[in-house]
N, CA, C and O atoms as a Tripos MOL2 file, in Angstrom:
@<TRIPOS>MOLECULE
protein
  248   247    62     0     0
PROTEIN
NO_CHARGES

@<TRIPOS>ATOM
      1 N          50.1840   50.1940  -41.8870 N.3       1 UNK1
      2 CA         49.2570   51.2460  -42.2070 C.3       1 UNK1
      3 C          49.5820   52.5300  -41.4370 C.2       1 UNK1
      4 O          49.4670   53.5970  -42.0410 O.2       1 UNK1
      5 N          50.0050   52.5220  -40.0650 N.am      2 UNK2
      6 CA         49.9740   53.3790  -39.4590 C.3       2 UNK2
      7 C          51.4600   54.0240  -39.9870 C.2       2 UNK2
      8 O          51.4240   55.2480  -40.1120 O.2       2 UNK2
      9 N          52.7410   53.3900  -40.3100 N.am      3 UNK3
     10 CA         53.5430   54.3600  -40.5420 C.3       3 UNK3
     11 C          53.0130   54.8460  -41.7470 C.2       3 UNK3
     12 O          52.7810   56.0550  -41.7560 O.2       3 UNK3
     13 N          52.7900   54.2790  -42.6550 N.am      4 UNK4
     14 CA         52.4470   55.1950  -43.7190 C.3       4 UNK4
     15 C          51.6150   56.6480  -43.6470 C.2       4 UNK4
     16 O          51.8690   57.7600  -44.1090 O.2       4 UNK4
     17 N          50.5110   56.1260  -42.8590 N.am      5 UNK5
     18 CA         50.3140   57.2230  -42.1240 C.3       5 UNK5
     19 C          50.8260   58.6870  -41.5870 C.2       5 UNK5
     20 O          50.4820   59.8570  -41.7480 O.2       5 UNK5
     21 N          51.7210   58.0580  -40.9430 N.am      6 UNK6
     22 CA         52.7500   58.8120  -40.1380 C.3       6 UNK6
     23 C          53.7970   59.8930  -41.5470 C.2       6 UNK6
     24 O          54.1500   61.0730  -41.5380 O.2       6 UNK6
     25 N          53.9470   59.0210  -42.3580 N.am      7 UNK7
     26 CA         55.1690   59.7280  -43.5680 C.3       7 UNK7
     27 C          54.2390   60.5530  -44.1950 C.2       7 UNK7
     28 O          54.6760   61.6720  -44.4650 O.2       7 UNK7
     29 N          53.0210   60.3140  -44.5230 N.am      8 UNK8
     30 CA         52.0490   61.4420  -45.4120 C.3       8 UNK8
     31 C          51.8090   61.9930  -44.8980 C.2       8 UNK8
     32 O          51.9990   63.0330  -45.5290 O.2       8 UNK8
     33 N          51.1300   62.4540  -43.2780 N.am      9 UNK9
     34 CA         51.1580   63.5400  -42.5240 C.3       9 UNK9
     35 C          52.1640   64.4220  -41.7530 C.2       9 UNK9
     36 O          51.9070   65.3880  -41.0340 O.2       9 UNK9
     37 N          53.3530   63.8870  -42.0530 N.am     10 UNK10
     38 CA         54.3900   64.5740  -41.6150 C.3      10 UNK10
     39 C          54.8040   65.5600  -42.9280 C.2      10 UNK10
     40 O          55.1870   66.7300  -42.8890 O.2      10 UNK10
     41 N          54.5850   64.6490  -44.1570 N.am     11 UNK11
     42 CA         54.8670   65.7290  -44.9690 C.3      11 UNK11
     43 C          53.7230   66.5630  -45.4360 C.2      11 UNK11
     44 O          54.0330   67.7270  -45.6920 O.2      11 UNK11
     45 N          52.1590   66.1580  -45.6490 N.am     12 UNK12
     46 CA         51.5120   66.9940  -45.7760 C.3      12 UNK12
     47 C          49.8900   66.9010  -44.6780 C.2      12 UNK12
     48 O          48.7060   66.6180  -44.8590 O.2      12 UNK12
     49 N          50.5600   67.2290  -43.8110 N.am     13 UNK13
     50 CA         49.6020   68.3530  -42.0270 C.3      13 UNK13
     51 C          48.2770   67.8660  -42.7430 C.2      13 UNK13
     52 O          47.7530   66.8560  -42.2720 O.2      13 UNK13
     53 N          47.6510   68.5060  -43.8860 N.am     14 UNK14
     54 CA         46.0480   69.1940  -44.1060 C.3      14 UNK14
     55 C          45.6020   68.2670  -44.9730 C.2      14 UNK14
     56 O          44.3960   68.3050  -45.2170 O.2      14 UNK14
     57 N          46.4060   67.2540  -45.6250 N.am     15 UNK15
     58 CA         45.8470   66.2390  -46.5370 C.3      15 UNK15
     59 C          44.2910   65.6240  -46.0100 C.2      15 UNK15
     60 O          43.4540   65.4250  -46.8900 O.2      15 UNK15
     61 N          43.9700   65.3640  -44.7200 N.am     16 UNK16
     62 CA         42.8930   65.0090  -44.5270 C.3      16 UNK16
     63 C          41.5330   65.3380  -43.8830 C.2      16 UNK16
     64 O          41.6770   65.4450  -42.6650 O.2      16 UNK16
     65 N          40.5280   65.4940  -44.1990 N.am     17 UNK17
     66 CA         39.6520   66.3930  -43.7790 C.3      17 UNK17
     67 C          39.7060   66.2610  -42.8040 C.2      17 UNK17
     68 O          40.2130   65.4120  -42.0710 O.2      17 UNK17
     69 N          38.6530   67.9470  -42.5510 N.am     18 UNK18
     70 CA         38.4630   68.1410  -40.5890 C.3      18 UNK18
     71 C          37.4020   67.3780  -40.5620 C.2      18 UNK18
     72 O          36.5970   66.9780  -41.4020 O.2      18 UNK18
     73 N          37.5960   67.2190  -39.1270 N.am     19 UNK19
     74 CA         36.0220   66.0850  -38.6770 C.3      19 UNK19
     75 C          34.5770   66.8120  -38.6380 C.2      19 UNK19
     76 O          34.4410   68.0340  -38.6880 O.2      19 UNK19
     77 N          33.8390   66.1600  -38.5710 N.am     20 UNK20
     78 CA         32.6430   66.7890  -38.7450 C.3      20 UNK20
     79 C          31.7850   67.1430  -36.9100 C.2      20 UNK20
     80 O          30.6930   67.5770  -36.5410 O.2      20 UNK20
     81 N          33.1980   66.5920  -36.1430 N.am     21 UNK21
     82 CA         32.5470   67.1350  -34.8630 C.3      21 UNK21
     83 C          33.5040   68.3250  -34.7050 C.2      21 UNK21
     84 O          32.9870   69.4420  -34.7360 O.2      21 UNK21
     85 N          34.6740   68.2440  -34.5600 N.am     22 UNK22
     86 CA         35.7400   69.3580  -34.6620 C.3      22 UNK22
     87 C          36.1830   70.0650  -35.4380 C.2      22 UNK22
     88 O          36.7970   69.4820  -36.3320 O.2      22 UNK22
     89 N          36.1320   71.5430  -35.5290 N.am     23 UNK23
     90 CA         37.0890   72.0710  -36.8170 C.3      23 UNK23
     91 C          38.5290   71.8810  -36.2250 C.2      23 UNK23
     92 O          38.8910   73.0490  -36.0830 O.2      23 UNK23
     93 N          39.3590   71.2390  -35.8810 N.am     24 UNK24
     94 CA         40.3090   71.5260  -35.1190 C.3      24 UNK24
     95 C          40.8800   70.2490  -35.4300 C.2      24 UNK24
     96 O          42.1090   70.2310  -35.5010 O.2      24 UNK24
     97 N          40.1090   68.9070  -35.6820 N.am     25 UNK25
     98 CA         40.5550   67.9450  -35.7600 C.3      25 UNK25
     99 C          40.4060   67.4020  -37.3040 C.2      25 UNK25
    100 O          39.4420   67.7010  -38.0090 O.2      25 UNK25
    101 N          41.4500   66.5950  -37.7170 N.am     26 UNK26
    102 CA         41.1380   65.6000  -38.6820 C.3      26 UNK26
    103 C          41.3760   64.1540  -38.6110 C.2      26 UNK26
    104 O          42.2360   63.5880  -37.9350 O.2      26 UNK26
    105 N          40.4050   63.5650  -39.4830 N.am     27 UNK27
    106 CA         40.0660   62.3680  -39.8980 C.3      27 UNK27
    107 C          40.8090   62.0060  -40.9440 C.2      27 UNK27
    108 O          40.5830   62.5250  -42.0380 O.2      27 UNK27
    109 N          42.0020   60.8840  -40.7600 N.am     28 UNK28
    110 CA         41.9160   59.9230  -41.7600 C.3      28 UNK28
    111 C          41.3300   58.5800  -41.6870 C.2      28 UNK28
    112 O          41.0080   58.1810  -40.5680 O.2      28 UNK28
    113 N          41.1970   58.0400  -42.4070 N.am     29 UNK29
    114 CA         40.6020   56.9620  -42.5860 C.3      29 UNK29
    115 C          41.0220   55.8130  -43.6870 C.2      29 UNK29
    116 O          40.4370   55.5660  -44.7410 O.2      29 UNK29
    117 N          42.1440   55.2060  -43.1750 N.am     30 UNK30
    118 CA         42.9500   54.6210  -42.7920 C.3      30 UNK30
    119 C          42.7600   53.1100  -44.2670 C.2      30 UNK30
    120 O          43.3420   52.8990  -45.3310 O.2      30 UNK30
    121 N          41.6260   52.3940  -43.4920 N.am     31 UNK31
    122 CA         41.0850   51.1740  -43.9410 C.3      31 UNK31
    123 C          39.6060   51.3640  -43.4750 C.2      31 UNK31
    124 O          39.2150   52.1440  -42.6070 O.2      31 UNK31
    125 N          38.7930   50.4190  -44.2910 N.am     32 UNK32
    126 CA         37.4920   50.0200  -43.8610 C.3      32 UNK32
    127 C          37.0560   50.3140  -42.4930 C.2      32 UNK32
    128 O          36.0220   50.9210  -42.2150 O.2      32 UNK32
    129 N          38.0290   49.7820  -41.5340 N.am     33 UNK33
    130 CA         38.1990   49.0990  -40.2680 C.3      33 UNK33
    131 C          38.3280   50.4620  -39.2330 C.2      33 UNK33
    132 O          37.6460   50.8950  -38.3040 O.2      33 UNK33
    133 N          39.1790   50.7500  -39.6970 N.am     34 UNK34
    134 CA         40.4030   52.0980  -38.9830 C.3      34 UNK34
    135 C          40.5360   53.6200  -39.6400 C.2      34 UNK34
    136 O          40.8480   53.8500  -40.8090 O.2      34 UNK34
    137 N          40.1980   54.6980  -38.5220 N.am     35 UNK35
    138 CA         40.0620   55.4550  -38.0550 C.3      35 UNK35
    139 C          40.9820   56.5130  -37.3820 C.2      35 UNK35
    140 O          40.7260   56.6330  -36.1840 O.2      35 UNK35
    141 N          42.1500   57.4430  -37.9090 N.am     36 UNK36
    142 CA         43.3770   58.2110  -37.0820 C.3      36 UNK36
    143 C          42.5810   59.1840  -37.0130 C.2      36 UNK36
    144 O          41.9180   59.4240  -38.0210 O.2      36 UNK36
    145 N          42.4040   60.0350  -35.8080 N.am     37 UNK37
    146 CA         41.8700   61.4190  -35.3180 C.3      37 UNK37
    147 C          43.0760   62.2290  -34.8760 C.2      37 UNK37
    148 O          43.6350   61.9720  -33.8100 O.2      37 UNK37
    149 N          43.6170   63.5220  -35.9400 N.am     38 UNK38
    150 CA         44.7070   64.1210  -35.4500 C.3      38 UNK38
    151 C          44.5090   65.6430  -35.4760 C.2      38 UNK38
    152 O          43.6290   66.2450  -36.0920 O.2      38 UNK38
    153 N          45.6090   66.2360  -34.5980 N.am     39 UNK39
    154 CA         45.4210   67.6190  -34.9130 C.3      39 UNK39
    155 C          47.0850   68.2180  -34.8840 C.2      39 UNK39
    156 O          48.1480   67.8540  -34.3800 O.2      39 UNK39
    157 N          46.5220   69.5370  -35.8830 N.am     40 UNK40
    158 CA         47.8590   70.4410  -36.3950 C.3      40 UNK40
    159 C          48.0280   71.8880  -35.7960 C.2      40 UNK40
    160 O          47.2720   72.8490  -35.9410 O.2      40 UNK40
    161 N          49.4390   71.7900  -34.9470 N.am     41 UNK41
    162 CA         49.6900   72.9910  -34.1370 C.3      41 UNK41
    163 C          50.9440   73.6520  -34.8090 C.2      41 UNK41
    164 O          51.8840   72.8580  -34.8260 O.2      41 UNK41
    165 N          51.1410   74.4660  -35.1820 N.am     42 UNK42
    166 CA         52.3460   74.4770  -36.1930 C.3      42 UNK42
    167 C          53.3400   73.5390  -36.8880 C.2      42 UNK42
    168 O          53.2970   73.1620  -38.0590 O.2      42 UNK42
    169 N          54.3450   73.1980  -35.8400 N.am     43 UNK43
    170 CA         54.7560   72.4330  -36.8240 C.3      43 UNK43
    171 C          55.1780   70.9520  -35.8940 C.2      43 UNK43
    172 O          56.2090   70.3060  -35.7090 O.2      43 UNK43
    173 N          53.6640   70.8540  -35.4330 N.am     44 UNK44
    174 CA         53.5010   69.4480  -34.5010 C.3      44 UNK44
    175 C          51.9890   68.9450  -34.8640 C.2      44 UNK44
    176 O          51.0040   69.6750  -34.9770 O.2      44 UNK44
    177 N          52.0370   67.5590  -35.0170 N.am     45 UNK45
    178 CA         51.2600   66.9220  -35.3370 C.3      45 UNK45
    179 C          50.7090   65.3350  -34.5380 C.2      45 UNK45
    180 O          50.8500   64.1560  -34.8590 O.2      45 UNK45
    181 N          50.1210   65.9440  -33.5160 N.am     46 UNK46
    182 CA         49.0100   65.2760  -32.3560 C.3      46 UNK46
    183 C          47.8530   64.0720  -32.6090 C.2      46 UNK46
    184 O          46.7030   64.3890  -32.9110 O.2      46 UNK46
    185 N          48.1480   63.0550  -32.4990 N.am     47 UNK47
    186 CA         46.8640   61.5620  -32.6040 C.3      47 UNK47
    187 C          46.4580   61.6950  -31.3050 C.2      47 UNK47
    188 O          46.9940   61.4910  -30.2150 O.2      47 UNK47
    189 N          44.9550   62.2420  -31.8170 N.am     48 UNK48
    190 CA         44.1680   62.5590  -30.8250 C.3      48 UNK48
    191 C          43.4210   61.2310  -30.2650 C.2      48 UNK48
    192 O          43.1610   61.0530  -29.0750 O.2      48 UNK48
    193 N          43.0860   60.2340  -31.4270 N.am     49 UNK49
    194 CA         42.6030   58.7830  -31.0570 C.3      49 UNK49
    195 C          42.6780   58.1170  -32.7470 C.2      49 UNK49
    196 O          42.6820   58.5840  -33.8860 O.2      49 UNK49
    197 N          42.7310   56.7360  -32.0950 N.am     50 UNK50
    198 CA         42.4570   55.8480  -33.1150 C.3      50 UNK50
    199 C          41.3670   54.6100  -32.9620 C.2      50 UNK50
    200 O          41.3390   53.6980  -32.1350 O.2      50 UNK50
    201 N          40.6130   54.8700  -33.9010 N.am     51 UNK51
    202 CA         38.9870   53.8860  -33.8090 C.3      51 UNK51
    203 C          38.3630   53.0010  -34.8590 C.2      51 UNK51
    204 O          38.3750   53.1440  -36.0820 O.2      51 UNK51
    205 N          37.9270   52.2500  -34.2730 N.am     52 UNK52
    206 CA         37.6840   51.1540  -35.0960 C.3      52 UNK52
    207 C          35.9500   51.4410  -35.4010 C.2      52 UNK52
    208 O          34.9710   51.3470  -34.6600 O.2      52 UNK52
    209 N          36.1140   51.8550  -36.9500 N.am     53 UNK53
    210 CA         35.0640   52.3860  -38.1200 C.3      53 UNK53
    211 C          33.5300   51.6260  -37.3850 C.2      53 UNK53
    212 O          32.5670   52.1620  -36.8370 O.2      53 UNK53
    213 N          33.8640   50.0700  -37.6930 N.am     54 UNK54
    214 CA         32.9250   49.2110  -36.9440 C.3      54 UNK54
    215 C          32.0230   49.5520  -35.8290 C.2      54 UNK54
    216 O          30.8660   49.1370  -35.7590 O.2      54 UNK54
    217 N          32.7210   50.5070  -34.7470 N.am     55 UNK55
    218 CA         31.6760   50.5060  -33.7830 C.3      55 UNK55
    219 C          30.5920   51.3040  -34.2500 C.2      55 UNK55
    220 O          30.4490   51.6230  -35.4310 O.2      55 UNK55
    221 N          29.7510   51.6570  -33.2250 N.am     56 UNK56
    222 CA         28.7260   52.4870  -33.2530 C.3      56 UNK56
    223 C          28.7240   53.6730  -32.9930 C.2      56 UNK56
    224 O          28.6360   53.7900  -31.7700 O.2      56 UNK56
    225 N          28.8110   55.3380  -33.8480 N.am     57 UNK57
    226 CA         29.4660   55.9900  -33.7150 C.3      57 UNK57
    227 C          28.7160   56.8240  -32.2300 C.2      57 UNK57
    228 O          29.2420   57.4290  -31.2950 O.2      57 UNK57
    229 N          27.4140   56.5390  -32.5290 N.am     58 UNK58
    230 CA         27.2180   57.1050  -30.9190 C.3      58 UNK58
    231 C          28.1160   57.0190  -29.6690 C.2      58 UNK58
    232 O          28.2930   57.9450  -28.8780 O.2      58 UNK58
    233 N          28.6630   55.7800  -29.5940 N.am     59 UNK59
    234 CA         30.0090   55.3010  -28.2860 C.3      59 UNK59
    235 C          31.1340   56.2810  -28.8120 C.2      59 UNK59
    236 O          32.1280   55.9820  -28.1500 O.2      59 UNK59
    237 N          31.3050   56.8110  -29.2620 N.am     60 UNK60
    238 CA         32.8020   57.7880  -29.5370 C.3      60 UNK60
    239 C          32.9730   58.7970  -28.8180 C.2      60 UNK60
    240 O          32.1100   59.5640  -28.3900 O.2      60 UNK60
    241 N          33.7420   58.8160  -28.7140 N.am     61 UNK61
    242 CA         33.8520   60.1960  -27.4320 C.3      61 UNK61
    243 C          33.8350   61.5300  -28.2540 C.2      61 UNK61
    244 O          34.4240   61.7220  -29.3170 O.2      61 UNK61
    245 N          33.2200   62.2250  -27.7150 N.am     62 UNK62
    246 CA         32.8400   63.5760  -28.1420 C.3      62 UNK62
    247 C          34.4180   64.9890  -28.0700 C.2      62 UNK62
    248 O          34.2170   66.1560  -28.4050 O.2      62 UNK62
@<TRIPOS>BOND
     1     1     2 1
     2     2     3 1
     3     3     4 2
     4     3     5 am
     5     5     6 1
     6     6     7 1
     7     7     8 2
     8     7     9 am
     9     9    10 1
    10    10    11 1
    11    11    12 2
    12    11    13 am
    13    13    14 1
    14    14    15 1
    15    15    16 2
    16    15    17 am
    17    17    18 1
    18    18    19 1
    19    19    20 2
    20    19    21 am
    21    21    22 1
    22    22    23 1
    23    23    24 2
    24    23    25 am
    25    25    26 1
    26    26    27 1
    27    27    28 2
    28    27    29 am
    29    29    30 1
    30    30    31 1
    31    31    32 2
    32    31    33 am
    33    33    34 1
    34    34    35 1
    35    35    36 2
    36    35    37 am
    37    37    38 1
    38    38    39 1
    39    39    40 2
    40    39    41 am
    41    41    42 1
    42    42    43 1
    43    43    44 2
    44    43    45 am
    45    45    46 1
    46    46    47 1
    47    47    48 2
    48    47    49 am
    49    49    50 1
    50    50    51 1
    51    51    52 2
    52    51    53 am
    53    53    54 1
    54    54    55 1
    55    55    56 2
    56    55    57 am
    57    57    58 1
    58    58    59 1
    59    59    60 2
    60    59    61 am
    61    61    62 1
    62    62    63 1
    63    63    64 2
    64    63    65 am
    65    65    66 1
    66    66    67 1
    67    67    68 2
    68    67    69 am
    69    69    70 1
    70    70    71 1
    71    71    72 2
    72    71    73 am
    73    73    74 1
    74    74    75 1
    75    75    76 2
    76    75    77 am
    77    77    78 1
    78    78    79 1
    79    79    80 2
    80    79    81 am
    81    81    82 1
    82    82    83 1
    83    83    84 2
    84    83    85 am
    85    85    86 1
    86    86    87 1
    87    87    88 2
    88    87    89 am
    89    89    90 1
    90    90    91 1
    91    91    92 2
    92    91    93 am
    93    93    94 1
    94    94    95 1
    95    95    96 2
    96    95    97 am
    97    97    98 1
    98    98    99 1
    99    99   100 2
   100    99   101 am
   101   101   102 1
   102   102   103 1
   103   103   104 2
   104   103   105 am
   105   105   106 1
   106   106   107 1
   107   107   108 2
   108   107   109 am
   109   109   110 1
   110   110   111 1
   111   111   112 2
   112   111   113 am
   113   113   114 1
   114   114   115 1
   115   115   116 2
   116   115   117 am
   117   117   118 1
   118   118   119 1
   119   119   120 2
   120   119   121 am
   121   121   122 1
   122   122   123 1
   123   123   124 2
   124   123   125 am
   125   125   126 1
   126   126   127 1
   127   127   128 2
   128   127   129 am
   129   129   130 1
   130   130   131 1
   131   131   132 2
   132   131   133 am
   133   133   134 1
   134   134   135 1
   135   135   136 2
   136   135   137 am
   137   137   138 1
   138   138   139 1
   139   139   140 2
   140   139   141 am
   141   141   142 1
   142   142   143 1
   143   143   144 2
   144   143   145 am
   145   145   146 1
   146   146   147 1
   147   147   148 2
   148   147   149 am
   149   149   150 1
   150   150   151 1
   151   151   152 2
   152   151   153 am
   153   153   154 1
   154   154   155 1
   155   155   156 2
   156   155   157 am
   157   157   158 1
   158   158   159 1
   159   159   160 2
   160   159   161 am
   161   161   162 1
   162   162   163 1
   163   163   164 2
   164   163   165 am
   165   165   166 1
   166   166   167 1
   167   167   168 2
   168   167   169 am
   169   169   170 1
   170   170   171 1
   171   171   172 2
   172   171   173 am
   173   173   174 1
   174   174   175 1
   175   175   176 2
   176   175   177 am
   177   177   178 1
   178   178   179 1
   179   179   180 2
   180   179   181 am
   181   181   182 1
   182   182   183 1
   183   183   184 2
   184   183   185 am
   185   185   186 1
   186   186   187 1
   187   187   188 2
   188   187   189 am
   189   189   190 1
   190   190   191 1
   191   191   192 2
   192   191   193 am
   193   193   194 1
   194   194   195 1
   195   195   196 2
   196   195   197 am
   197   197   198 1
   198   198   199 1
   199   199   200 2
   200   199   201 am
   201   201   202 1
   202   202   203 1
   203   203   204 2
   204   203   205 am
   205   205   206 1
   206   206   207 1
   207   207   208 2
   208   207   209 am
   209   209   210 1
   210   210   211 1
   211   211   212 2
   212   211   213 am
   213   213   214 1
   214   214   215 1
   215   215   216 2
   216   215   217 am
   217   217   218 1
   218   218   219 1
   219   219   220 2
   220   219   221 am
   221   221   222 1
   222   222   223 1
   223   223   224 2
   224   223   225 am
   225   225   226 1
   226   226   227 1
   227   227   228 2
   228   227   229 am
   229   229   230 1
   230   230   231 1
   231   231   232 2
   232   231   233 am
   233   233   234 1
   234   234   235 1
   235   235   236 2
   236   235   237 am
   237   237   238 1
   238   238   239 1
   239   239   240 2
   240   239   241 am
   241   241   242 1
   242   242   243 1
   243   243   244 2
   244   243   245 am
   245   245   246 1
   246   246   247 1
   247   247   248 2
@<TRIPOS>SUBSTRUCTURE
     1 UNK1         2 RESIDUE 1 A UNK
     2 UNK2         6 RESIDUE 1 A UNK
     3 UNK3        10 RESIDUE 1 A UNK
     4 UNK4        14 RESIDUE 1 A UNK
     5 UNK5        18 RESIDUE 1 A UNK
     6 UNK6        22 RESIDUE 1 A UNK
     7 UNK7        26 RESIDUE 1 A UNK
     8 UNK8        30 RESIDUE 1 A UNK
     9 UNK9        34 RESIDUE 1 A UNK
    10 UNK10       38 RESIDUE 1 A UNK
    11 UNK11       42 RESIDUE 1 A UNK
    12 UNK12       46 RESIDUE 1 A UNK
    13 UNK13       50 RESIDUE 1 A UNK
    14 UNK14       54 RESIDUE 1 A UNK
    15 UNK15       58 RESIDUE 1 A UNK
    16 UNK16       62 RESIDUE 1 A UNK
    17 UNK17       66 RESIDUE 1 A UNK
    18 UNK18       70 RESIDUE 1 A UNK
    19 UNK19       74 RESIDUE 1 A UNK
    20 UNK20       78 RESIDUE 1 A UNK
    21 UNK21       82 RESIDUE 1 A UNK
    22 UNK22       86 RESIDUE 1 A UNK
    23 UNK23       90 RESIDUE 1 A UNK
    24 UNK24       94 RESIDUE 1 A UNK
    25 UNK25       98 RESIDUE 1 A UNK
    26 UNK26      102 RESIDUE 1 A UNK
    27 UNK27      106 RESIDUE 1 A UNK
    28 UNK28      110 RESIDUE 1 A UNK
    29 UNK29      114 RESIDUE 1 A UNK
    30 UNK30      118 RESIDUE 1 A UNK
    31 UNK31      122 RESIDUE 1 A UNK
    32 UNK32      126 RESIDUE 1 A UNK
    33 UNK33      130 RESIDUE 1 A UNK
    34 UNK34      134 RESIDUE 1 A UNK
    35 UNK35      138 RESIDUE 1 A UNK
    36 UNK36      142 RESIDUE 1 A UNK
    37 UNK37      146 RESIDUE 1 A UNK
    38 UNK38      150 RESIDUE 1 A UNK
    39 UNK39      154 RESIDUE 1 A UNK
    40 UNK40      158 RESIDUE 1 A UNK
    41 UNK41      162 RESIDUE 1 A UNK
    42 UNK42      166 RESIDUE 1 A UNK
    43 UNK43      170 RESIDUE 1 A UNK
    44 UNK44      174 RESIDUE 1 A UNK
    45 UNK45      178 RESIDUE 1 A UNK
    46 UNK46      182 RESIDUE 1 A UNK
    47 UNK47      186 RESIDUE 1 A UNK
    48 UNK48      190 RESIDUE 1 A UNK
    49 UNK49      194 RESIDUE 1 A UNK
    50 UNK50      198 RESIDUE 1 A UNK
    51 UNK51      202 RESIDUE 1 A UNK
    52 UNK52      206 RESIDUE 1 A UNK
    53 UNK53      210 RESIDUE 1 A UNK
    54 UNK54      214 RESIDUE 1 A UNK
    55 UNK55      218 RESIDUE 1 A UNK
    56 UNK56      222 RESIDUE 1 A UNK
    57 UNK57      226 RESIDUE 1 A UNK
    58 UNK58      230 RESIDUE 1 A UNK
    59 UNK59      234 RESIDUE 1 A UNK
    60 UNK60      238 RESIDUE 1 A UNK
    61 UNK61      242 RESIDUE 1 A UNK
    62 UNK62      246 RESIDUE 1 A UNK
């Protein structure tokens, strides 16, 4: 899952929305389960965290 990941955001940065805590960050969402939090600096592309959907989103780091 995760390379696939990796090949669609390398080729397209903005495919996945910004988060709804960050404009700065995006959310894919992966599986049911799983959660990639990344961000786009020109032409670098940063995993800010990866989380499991399941918890309780209050515990997430801000």
């Amino acid at each position: 899952m995760l390379e696939n990941f990796e090949k669609v955001v390398s080729v397209f940065p903005e495919i996945y929305p910004k988060s709804v805590l960050s404009k700065n960050i995006h959310r894919a969402v992966l599986s049911k389960q799983l959660s990639v939090f990344y961000t786009v600096t020109g032409d670098e592309i940063s995993v800010v965290g990866i989380l499991d959907n399941r918890m309780d989103q209050d515990k997430w780091p801000s």
